[in-house]
GUZA-119457 format. One line per field, with one value per residue (C-alpha): residue number from 0; residue in three letters; x, y, z. Coordinates in steps of 0.02 Angstrom, whole numbers, always signed. Example, Ala and Ser with C-alpha at 12.3 -4.5 7.8 and 13.67 -1.06 7.14 Angstrom:
# residues 2
nr	c(0, 1)
rest	c(Ala, Ser)
xx	c(+615, +684)
yy	c(-225, -53)
zz	c(+390, +357)
//
This chain:
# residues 540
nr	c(0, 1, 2, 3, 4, 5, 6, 7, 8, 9, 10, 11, 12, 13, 14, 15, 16, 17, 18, 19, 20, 21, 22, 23, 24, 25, 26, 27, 28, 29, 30, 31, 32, 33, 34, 35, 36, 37, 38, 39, 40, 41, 42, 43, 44, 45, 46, 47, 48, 49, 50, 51, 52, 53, 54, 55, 56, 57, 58, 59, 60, 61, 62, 63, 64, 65, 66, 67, 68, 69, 70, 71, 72, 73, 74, 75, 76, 77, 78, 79, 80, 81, 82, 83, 84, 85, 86, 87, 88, 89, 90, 91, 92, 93, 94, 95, 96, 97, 98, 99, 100, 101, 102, 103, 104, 105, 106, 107, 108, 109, 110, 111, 112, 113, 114, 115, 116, 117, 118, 119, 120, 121, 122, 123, 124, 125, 126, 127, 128, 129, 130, 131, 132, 133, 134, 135, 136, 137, 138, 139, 140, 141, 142, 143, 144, 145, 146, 147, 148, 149, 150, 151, 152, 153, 154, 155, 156, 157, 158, 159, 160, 161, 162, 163, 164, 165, 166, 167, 168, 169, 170, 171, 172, 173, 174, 175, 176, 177, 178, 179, 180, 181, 182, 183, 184, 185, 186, 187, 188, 189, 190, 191, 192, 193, 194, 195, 196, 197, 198, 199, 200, 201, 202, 203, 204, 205, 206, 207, 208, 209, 210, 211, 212, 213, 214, 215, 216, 217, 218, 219, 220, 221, 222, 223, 224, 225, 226, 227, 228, 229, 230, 231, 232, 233, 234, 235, 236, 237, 238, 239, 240, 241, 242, 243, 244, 245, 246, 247, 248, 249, 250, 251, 252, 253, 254, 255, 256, 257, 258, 259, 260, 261, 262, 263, 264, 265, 266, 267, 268, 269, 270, 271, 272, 273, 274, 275, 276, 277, 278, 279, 280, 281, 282, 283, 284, 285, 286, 287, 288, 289, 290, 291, 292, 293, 294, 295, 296, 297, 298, 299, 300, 301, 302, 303, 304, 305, 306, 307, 308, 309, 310, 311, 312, 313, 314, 315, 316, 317, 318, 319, 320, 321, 322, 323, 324, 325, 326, 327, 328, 329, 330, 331, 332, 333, 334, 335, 336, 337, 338, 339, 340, 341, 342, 343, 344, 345, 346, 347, 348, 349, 350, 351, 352, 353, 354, 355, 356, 357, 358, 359, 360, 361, 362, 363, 364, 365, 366, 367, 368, 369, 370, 371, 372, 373, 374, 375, 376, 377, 378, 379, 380, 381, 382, 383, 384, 385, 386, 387, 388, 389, 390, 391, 392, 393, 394, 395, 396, 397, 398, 399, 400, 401, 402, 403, 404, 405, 406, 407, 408, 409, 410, 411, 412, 413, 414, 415, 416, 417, 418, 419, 420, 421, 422, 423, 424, 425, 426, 427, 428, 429, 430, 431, 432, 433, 434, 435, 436, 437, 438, 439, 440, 441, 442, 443, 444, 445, 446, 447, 448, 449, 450, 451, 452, 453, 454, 455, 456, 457, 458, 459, 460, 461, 462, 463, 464, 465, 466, 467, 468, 469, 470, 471, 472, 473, 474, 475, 476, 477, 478, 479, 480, 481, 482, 483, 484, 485, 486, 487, 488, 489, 490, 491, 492, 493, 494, 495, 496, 497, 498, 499, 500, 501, 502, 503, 504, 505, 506, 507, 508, 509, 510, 511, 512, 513, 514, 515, 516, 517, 518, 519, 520, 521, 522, 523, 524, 525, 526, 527, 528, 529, 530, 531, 532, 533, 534, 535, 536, 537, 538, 539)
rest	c(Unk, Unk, Unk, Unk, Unk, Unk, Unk, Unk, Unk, Unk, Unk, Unk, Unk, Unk, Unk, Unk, Unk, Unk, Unk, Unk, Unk, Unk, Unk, Unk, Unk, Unk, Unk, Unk, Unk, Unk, Unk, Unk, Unk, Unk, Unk, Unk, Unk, Unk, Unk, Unk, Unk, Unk, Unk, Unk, Unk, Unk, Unk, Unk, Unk, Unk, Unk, Unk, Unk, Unk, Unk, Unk, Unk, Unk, Unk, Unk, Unk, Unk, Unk, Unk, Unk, Unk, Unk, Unk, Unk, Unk, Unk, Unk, Unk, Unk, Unk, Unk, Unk, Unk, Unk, Unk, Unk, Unk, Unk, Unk, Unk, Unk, Unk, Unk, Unk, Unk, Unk, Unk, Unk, Unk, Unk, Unk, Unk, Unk, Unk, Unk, Unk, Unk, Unk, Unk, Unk, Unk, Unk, Unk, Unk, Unk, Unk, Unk, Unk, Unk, Unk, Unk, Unk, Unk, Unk, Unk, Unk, Unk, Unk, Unk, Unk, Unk, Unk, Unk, Unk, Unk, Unk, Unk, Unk, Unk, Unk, Unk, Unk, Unk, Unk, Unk, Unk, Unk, Unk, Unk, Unk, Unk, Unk, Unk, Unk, Unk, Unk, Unk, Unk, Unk, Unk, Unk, Unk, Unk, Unk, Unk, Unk, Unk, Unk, Unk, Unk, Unk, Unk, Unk, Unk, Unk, Unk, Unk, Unk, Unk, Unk, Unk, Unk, Unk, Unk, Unk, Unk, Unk, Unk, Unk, Unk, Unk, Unk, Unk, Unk, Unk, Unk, Unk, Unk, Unk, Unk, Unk, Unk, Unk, Unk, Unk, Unk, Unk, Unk, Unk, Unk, Unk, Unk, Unk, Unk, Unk, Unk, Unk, Unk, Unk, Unk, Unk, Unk, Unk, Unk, Unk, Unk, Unk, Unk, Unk, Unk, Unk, Unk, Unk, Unk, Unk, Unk, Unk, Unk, Unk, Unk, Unk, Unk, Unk, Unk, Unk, Unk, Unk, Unk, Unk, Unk, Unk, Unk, Unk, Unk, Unk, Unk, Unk, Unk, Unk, Unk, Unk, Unk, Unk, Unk, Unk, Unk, Unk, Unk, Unk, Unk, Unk, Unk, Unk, Unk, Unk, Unk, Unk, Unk, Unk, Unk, Unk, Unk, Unk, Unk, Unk, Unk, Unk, Unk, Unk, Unk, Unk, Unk, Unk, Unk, Unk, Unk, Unk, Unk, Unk, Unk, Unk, Unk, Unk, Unk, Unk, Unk, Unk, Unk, Unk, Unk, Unk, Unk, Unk, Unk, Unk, Unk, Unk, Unk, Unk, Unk, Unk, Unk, Unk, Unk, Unk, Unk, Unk, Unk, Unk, Unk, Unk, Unk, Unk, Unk, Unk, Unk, Unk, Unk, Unk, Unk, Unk, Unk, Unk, Unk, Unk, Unk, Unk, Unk, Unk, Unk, Unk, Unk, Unk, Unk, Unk, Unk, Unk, Unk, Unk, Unk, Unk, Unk, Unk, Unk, Unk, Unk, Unk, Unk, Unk, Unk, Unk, Unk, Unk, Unk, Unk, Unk, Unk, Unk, Unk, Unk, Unk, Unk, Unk, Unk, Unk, Unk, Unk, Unk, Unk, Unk, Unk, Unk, Unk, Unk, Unk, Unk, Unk, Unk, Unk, Unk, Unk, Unk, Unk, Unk, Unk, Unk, Unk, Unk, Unk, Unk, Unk, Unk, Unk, Unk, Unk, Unk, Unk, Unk, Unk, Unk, Unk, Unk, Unk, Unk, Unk, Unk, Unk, Unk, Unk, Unk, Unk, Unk, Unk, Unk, Unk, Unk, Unk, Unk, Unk, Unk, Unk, Unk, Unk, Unk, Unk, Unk, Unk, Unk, Unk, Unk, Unk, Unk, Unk, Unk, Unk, Unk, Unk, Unk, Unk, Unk, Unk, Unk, Unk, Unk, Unk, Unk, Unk, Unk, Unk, Unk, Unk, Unk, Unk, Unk, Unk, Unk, Unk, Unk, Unk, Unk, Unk, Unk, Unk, Unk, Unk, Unk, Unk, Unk, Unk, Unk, Unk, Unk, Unk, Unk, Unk, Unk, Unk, Unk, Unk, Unk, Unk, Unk, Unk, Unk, Unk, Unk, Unk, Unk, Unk, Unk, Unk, Unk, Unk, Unk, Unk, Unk, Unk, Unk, Unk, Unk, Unk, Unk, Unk, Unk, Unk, Unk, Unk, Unk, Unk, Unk, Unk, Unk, Unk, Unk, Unk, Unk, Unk, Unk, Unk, Unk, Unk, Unk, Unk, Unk, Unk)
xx	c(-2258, -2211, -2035, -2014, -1876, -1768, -1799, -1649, -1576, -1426, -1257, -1291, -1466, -1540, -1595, -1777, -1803, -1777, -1958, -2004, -1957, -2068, -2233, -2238, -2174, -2323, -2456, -2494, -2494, -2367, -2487, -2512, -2336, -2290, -2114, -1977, -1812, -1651, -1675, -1527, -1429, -1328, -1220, -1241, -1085, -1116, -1125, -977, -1060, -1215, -1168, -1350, -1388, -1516, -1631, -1739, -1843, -1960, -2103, -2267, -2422, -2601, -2691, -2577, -2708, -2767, -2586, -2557, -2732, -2680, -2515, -2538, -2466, -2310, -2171, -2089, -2207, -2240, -2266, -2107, -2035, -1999, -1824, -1859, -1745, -1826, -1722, -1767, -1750, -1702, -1600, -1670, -1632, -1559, -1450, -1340, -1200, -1136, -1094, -916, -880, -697, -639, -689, -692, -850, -926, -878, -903, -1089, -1118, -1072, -1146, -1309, -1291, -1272, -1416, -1531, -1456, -1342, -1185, -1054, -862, -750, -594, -460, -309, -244, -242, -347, -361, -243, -111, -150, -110, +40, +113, +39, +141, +312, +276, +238, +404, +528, +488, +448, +318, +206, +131, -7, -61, -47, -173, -263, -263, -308, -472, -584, -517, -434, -576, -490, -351, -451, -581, -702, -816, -987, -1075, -1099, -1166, -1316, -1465, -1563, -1477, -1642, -1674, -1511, -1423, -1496, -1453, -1289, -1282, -1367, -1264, -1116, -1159, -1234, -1025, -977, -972, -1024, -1205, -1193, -1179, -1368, -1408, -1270, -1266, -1078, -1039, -867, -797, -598, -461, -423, -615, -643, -528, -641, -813, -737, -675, -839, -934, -820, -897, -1056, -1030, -943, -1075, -1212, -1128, -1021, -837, -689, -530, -374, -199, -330, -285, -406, -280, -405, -569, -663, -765, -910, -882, -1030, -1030, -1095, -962, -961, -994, -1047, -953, -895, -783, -621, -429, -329, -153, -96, -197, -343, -504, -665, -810, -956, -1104, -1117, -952, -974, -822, -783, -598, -576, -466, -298, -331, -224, -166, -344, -410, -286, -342, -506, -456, -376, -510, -613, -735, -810, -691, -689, -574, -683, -618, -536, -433, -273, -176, -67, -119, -113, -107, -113, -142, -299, -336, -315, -460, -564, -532, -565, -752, -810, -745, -749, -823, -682, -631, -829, -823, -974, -909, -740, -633, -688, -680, -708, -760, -707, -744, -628, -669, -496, -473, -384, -559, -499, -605, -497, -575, -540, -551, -580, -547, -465, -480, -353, -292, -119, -65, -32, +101, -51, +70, +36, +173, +345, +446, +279, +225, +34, -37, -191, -260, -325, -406, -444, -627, -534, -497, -366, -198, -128, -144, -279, -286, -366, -313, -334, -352, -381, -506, -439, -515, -489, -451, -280, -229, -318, -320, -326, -458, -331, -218, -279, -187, -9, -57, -65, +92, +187, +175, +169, +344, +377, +341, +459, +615, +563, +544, +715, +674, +652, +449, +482, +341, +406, +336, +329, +254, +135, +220, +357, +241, +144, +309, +370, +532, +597, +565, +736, +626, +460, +394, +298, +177, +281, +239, +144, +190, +276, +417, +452, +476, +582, +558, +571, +466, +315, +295, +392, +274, +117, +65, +78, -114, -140, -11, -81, -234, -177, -69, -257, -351, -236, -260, -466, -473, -403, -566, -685, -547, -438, -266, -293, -119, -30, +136, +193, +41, +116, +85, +143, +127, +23, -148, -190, -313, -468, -584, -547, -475, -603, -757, -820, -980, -1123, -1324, -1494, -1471, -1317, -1226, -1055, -1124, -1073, -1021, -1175, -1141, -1005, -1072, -956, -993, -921, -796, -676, -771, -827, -1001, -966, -831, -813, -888, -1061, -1101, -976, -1065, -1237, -1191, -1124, -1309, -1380, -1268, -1291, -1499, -1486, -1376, -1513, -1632, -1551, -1483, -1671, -1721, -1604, -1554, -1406)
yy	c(-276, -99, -19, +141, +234, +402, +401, +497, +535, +615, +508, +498, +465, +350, +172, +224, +366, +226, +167, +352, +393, +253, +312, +476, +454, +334, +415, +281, +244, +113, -9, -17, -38, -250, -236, -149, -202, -117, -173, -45, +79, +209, +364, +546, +634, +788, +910, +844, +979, +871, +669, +576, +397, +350, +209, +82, -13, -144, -120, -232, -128, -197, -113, -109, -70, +97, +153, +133, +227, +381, +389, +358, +530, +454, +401, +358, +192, +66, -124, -204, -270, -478, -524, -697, -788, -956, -1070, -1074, -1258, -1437, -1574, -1718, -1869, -1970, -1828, -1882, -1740, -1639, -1431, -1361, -1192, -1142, -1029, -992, -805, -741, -762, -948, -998, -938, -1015, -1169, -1133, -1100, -1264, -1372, -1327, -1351, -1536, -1519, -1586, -1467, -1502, -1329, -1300, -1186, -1174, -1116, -1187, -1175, -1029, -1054, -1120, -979, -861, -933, -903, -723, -695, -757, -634, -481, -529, -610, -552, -740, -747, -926, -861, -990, -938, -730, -611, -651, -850, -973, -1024, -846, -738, -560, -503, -604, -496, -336, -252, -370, -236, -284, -138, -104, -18, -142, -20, -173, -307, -382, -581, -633, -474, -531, -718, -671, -573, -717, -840, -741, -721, -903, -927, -821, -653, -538, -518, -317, -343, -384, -193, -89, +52, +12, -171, -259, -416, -396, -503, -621, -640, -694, -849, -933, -870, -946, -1118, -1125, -1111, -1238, -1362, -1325, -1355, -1525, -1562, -1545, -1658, -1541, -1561, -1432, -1484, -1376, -1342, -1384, -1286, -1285, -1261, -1302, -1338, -1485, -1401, -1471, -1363, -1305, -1293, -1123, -1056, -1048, -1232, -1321, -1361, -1548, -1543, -1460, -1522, -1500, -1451, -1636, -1709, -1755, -1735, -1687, -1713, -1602, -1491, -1356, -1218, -1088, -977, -868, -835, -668, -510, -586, -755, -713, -859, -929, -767, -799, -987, -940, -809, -958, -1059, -941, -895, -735, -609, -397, -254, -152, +2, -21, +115, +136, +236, +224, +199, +348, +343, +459, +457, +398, +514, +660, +583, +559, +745, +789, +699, +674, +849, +864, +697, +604, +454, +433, +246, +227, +294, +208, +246, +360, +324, +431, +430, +546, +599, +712, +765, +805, +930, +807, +716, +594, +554, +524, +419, +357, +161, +23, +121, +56, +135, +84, -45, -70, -58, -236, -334, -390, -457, -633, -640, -646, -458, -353, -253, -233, -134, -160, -107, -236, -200, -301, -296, -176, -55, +2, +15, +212, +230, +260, +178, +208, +186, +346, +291, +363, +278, +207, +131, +3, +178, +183, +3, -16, -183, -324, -400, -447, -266, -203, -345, -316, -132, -180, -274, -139, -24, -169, -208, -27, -10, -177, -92, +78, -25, -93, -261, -339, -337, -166, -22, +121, +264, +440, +605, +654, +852, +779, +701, +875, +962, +851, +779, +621, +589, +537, +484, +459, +599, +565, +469, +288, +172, +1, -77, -246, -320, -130, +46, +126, +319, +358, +464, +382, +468, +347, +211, +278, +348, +536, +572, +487, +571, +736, +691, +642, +796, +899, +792, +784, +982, +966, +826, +914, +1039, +893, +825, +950, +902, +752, +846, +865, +865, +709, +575, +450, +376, +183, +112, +38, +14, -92, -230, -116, -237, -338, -273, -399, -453, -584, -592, -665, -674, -638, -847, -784, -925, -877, -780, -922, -1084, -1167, -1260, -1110, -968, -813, -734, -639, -493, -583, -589, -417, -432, -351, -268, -315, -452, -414, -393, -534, -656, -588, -621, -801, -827, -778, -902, -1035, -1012, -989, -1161, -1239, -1233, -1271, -1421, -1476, -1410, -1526, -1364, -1428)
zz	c(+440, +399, +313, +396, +331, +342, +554, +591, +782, +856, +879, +1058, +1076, +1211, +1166, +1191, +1089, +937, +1003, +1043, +865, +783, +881, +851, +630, +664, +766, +881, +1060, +1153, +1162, +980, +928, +944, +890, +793, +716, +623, +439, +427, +524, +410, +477, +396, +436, +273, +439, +565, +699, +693, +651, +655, +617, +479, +518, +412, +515, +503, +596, +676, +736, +785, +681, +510, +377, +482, +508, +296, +287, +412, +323, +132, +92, +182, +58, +194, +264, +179, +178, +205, +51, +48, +48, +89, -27, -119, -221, -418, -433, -356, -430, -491, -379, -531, -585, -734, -719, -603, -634, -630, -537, -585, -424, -266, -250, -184, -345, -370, -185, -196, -349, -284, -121, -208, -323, -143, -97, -222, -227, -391, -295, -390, -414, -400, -455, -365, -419, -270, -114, +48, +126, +269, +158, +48, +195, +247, +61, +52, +222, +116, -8, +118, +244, +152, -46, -101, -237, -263, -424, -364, -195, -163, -136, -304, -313, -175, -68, -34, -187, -197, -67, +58, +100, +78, +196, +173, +114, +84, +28, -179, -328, -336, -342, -264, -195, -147, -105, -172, -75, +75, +53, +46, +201, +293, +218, +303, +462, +474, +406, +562, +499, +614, +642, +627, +435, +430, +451, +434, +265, +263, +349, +326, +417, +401, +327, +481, +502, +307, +349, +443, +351, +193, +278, +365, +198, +113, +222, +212, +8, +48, +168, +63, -68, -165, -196, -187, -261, -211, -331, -491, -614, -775, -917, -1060, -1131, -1220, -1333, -1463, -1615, -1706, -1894, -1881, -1753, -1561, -1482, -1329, -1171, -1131, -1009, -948, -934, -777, -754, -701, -876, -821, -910, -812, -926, -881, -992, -864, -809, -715, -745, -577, -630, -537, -622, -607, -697, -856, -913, -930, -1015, -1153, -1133, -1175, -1313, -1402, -1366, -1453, -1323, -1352, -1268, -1274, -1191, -1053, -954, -797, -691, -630, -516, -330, -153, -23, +133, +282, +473, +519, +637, +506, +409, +581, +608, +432, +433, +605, +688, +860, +866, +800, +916, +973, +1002, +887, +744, +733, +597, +469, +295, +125, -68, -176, -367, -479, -654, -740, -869, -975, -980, -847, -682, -514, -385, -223, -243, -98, +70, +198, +364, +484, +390, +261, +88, +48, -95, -229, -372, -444, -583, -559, -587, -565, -433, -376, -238, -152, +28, +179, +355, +503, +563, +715, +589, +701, +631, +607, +403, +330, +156, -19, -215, -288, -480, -648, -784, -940, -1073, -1226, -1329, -1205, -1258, -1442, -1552, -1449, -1335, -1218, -1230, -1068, -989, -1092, -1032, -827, -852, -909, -788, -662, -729, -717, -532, -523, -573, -495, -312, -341, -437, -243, -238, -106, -207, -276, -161, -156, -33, -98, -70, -194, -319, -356, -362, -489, -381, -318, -136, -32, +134, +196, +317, +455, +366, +375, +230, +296, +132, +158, +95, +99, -12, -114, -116, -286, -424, -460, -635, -716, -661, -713, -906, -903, -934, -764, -672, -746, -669, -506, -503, -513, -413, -265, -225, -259, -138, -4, -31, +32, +148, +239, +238, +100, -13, +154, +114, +214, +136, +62, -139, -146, -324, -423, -416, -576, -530, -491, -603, -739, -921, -1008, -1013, -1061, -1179, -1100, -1152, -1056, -1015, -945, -1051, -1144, -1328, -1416, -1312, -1236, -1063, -1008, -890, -871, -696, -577, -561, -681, -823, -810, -710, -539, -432, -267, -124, -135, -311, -358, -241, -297, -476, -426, -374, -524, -619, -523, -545, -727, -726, -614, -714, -884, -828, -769, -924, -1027, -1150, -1271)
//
């Protein structure tokens, strides 16, 4: 089979001139061209005059080798990579112990996923609830200001990507075999098939329910275990007499002791009280950089307009979205930070008298805001002396947005007209907050350090160069943006086993290894091979 990539046709083009396309990049006749597929489908929208899609395709011929001959010159044919994904490793049938994933984020629920199936029967522990439940609790939170510090946006069955846009695109250069499994894994969950080949593919919040419950019982099926409101609260830790140790087992919130060699630690960014756990614990802990900032939004037709021209509303494009880069002349860069496109800024907090914003969209992508954090980087330089400082630092100004919002969980918010001139807003404009339990208008410069408001202040204006209209007067700033990745991380070798306890794998966006659903459950793959074959090994 062939790759054939960059094939690139008009937004409107027939479904034949795919086909048409393929023969003549090829130089062959009909009859010699078996079949073609969409590895993926990506949109170019740089000229908004002249939208194309950009196609990847996987291609059979009859005569392959004499295609590859005419074409060698062609960077753009080749043989089609394998993406075939093969497991590492099966259990034994007498296994002795059984492996410990600690969350079920997309990280955790793919390791464990991954550990069912190669027969290693894996307990994981959530100390949240199922993902129903979990909704139900988020929904307090969002219409009636009720907090379960528990079960909210960042703890509870599916993680933090949950109530997002169920993004699945990343940084990965090459997602490869394990990229692919988790696509496939997905859809087999119920994701939409479209997320096997599209550049950008998302599923939704509402969708994510029911991919997450459906994979749960695939893990139980298969043998594993998944134990809800089971909170780990310490470790059971063999001490070496050189420093550092190995990993016995764990202790749960209601006393009991799970004994186990093997933890896979898929905590997510919010999991404070077991960073500080581990910190005392003396698991090898550092500060990384995160970023922090506010959410924006504006109407979504504005951005449609803005990057899709006189095409804006085509029903194959559907709602635009955008990524944008600032270098500050304080030294800062400004980013836009998880999109939402038709979607809602959404109550994030998970500790009582903080405020947290994040931003969610239903696979419809249809609601009238657009969405996006538009955040600053900081680094351990900002919050010095403390491996765990950059999470006293996110609680300050979380507390800070607190009182600003009224002390009520209602965000502080601000237009964005009022922000760059320095002045509290009174009222929204015509851009009405989607924020639930609500908004204070306010002055957002008291919730945010002043090198980042500096920076958003310059930003703001340069934006609205690659998107007209993005400093209109009426947009809307809701704050604050503080859980873009995780303040720590936490220090793992090429084994991907903790630096210095043996038995304890760090993995996942929590522990400083990815940032968002693809990477996080690509990572939680990794792990869970690594594990594999450790425990077959017999290391420790």
């Amino acid at each position: 089979m062939l790759r054939l990539t960059e094939v690139r046709l008009p937004l409107d083009h027939a479904e034949g001139e795919l086909r048409d396309a393929v023969l003549g990049r090829l130089g062959i006749a009909a009859d010699d061209l078996v079949a073609h597929r969409v590895f993926r489908r990506a949109l170019d929208a740089r000229k908004s005059s002249a939208i194309v899609f950009t196609y990847t395709l996987d291609v059979e011929v009859r005569d392959e080798a004499g295609v590859l001959a005419a074409l060698s010159g062609d960077r753009h044919v080749s043989i089609t990579p394998d993406t075939d994904y093969r497991f590492v490793a099966r259990a034994a049938p007498d296994l002795k112990s059984r492996p410990v994933v600690i969350g079920t984020g997309p990280c955790g629920l793919f390791a464990g996923l991954l550990l069912a199936q190669m027969g290693f029967r894996p307990i994981i522990l959530e100390r949240g609830k199922p993902v129903r439940e979990r909704t139900q609790d988020t929904f307090g939170l969002w219409r009636q200001g009720r907090l379960d510090p528990e079960s909210n946006v960042q703890f509870g069955e599916g993680g933090a990507g949950t109530f997002s846009d169920g993004k699945l695109h990343s940084q990965i250069k090459d997602p490869g075999q394990r990229g692919r499994k988790v696509l496939t894994e997905l859809v087999a969950a119920g994701a939409p098939a479209e997320i096997l080949y599209l550049a950008k593919p998302h599923v939704g919040t509402f969708r994510l329910v029911a991919v997450v419950e459906h994979m749960r019982a695939t893990i139980a099926a298969l043998g594993g275990e998944i134990r809800f409101r089971s909170k780990v609260v310490d470790l059971d830790i063999d001490a070496a007499p050189a420093g550092g140790g190995r990993i016995r087992g764990v202790l749960l919130a209601d006393g009991e002791r799970l004994p186990c060699d093997h933890v896979v630690l898929a905590l997510g960014h919010s999991a404070r009280d077991t960073f500080q756990m581990l910190f005392d614990r003396g698991v090898a802990i550092e500060a990384k950089p995160f970023s922090i900032g506010l959410r924006i939004e504006h109407p979504q037709s504005l951005i449609d307009r803005a990057r899709f021209g006189k095409f804006a509303g085509h029903p194959l494009l559907g709602a635009a979205d955008y990524k944008l880069v600032h270098h500050a002349r304080n030294g800062r860069s400004v980013y836009s930070f998880c999109m939402c496109p038709g979607g809602t800024v959404v109550a994030a907090a998970s500790e009582p008298g903080r405020v947290v914003t994040n931003g969610m969209s239903q696979y419809s992508r249809n609601e009238r805001n657009a969405n996006s954090a538009i955040v600053v980087g900081v680094t351990p330089d900002d919050y010095p002396g403390h491996p765990l400082a950059g999470i006293a630092f996110q609680r300050h100004w979380e507390e800070r947005a607190f009182v600003a919002g009224g002390s009520s969980y209602a965000a502080p918010a601000q237009r964005v007209g009022d922000f760059l001139r320095g002045i509290p807003s009174a009222a929204p404009g015509t851009v009405l907050p989607s924020y639930r339990p609500g908004v204070l208008m306010t002055d957002l410069a008291a919730c945010l350090p002043e090198y980042v408001v500096a920076a958003l202040r310059e930003a703001l204006p340069a934006f609205s160069r690659q998107i007209r209209g993005f400093a209109l007067d009426d947009a809307l700033l809701t704050g604050v943006e503080t859980r873009t990745s995780s303040p720590i991380r936490i220090r793992r070798g090429e084994d991907y086993q903790s630096a210095n306890i043996r038995g304890l794998y760090p993995a996942g966006e929590g522990a400083g290894y990815a940032g968002g659903i693809l990477s996080a459950a690509v990572d939680g793959i990794k792990v869970a091979e690594a594990l594999a074959l450790d425990m077959l090994g017999g290391a420790g």
